[in-house]
BAFI-3210 file (N, C-alpha, C; in Angstrom, 3 decimals, decimal comma, padded with zeros to 6 digits):
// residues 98
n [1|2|3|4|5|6|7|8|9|10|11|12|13|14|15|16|17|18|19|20|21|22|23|24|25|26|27|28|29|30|31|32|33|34|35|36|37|38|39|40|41|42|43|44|45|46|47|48|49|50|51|52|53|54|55|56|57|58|59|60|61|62|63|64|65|66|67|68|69|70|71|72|73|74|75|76|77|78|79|80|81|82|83|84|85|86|87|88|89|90|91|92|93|94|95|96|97|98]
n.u [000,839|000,356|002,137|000,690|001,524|004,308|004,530|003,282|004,730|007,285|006,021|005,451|008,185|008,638|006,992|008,579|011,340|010,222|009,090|011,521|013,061|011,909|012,252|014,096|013,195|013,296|015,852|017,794|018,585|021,684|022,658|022,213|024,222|026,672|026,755|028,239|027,222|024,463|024,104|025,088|023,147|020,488|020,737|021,651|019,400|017,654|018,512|017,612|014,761|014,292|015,470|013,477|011,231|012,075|012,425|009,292|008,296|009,546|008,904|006,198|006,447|007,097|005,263|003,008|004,235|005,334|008,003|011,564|011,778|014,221|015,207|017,949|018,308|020,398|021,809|020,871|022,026|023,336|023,840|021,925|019,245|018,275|014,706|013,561|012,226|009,149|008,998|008,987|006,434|005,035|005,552|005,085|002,239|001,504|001,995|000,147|-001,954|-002,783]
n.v [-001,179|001,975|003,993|007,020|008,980|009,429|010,368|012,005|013,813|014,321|015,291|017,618|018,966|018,932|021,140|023,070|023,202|024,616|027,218|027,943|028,277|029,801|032,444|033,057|033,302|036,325|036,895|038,705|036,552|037,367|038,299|035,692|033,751|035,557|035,231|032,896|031,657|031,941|030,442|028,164|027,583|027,624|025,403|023,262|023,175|022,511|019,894|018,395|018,577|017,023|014,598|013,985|013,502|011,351|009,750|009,994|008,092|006,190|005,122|004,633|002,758|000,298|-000,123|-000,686|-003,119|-003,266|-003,464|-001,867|-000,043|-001,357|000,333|002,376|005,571|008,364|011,259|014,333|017,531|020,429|022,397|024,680|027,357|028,498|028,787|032,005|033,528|035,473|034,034|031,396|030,906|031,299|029,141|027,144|027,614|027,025|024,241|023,401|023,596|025,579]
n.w [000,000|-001,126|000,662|002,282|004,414|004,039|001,536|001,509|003,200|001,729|-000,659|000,467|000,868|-001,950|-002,447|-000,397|-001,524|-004,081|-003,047|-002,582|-005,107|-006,201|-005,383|-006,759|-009,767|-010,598|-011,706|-013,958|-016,877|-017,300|-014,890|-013,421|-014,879|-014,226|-011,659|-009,750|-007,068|-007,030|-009,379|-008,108|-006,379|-007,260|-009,524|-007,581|-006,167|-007,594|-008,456|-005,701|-005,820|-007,760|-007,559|-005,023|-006,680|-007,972|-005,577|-004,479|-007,407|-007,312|-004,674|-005,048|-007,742|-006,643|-004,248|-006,105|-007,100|-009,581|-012,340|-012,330|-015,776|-018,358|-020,209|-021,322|-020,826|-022,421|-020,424|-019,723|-021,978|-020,139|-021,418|-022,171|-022,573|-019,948|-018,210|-017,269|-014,848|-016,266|-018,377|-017,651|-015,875|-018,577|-019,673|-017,700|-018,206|-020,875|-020,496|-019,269|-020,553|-020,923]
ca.u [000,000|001,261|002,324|000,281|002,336|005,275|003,956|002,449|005,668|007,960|004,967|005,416|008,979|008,439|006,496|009,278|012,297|009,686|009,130|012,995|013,233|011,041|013,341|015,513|012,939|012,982|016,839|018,143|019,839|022,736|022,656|022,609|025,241|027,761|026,824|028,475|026,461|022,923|023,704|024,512|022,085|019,145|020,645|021,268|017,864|016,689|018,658|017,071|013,699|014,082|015,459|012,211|010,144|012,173|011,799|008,018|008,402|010,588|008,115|004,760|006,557|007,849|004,241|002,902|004,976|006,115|009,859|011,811|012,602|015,619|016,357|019,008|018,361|021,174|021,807|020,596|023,081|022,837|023,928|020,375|018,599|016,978|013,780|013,562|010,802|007,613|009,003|009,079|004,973|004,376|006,058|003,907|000,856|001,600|002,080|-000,862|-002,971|-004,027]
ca.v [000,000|003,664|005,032|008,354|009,940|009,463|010,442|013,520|014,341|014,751|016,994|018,967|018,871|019,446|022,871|023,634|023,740|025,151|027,851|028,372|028,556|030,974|033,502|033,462|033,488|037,500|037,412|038,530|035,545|038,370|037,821|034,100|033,439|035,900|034,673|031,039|031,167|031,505|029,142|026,778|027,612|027,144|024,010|022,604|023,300|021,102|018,673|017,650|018,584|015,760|013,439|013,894|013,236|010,298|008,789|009,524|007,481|004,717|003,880|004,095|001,661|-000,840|-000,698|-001,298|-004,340|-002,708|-003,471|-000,567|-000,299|-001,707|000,940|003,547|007,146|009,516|012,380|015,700|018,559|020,825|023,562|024,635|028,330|028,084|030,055|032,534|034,823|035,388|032,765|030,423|031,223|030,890|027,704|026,148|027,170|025,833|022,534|023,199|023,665|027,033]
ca.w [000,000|-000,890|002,501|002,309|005,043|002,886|-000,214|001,765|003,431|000,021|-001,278|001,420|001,016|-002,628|-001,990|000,535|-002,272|-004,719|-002,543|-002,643|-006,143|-006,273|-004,511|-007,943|-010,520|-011,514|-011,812|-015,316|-017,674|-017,415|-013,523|-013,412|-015,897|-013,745|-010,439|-009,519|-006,119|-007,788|-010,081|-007,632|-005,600|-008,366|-009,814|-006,360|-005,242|-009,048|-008,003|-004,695|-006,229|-009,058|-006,501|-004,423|-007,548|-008,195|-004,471|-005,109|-008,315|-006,749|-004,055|-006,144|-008,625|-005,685|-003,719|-006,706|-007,969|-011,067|-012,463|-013,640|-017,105|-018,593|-020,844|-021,165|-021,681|-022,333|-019,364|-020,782|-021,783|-019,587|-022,477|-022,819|-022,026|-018,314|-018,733|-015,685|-014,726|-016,343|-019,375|-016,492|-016,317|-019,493|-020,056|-017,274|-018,657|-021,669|-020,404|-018,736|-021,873|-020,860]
c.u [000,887|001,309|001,984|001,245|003,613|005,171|004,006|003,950|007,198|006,783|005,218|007,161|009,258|008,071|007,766|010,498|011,570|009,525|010,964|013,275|012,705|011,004|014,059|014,996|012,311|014,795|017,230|018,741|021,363|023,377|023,538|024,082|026,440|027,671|026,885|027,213|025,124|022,931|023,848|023,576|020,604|019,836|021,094|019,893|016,929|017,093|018,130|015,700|013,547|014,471|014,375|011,245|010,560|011,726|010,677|008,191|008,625|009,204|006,383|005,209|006,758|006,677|003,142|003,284|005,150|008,040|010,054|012,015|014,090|015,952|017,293|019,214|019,722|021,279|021,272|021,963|022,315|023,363|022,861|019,875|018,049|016,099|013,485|012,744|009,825|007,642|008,435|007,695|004,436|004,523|005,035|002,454|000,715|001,672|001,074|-002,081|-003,603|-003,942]
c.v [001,246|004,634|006,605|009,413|010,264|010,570|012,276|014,583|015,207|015,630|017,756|019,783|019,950|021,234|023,680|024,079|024,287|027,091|028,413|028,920|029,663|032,271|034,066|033,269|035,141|038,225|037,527|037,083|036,328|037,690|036,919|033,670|033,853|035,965|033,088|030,871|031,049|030,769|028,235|026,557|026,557|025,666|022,752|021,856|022,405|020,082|017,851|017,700|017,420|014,708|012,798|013,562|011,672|009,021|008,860|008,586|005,761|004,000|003,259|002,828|-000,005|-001,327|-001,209|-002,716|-004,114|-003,177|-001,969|-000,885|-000,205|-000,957|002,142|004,699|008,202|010,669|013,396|016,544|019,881|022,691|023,866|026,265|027,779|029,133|030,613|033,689|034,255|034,265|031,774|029,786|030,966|029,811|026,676|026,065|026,535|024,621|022,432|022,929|025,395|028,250]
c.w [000,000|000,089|002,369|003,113|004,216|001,937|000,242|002,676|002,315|-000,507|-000,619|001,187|-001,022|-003,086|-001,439|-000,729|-003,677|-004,220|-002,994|-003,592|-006,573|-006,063|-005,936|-009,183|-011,534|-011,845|-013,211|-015,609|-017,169|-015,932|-013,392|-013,633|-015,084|-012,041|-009,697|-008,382|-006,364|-008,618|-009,503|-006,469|-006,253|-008,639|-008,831|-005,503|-006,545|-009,184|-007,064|-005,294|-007,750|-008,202|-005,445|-005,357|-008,108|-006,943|-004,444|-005,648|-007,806|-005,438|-004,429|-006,752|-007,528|-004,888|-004,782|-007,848|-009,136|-010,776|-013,340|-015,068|-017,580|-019,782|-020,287|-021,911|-021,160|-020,988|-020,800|-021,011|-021,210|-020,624|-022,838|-022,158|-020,736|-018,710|-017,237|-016,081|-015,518|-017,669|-018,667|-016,570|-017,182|-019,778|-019,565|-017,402|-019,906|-021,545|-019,600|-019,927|-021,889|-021,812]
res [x|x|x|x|x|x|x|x|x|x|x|x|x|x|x|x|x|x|x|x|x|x|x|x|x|x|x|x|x|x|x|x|x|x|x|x|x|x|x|x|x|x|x|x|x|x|x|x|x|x|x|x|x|x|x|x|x|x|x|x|x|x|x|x|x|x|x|x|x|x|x|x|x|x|x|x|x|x|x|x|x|x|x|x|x|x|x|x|x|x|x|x|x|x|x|x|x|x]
***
């Protein structure tokens, strides 16, 4: 059975480094780029926040008797625009449908 407290504790936890992020989404690209400590701040703080979505993941699949899958996807490059500020916004309503 999917241990609700669990589940409900990482959401919370979730929110909590969401919240964080949230601190450093009206900083220019300009900014970012020439500040090491906000960048490793931000991609610190998207690291534990994908790790918490994976331990979600990991114990849904395990209380449900699922196997992982045996393939093998590439890492991303992380050479890519970050979209910060009100892009940020739009992005997620787009993947919202809205």
């Amino acid at each position: 059975m999917v241990d609700k407290i669990l589940i409900g504790r990482k959401l919370a936890q979730l929110d909590t480094y969401l919240g964080q992020l949230r601190e450093f989404h009206r900083i220019s690209v300009k900014t970012y780029k020439e500040d090491w400590k906000k960048q490793r701040i931000v991609e610190r703080t998207l690291q534990i926040l994908i790790e918490v979505f994976i331990d979600i993941a990991n114990h849904i699949i395990s209380d449900k008797g699922l196997r992982l899958p045996k393939i093998s996807i590439p890492p991303l490059s992380l050479n890519f625009p970050v979209p910060i500020g009100d892009q940020t916004k739009e992005n997620r309503r787009n993947c919202r449908g809205e």
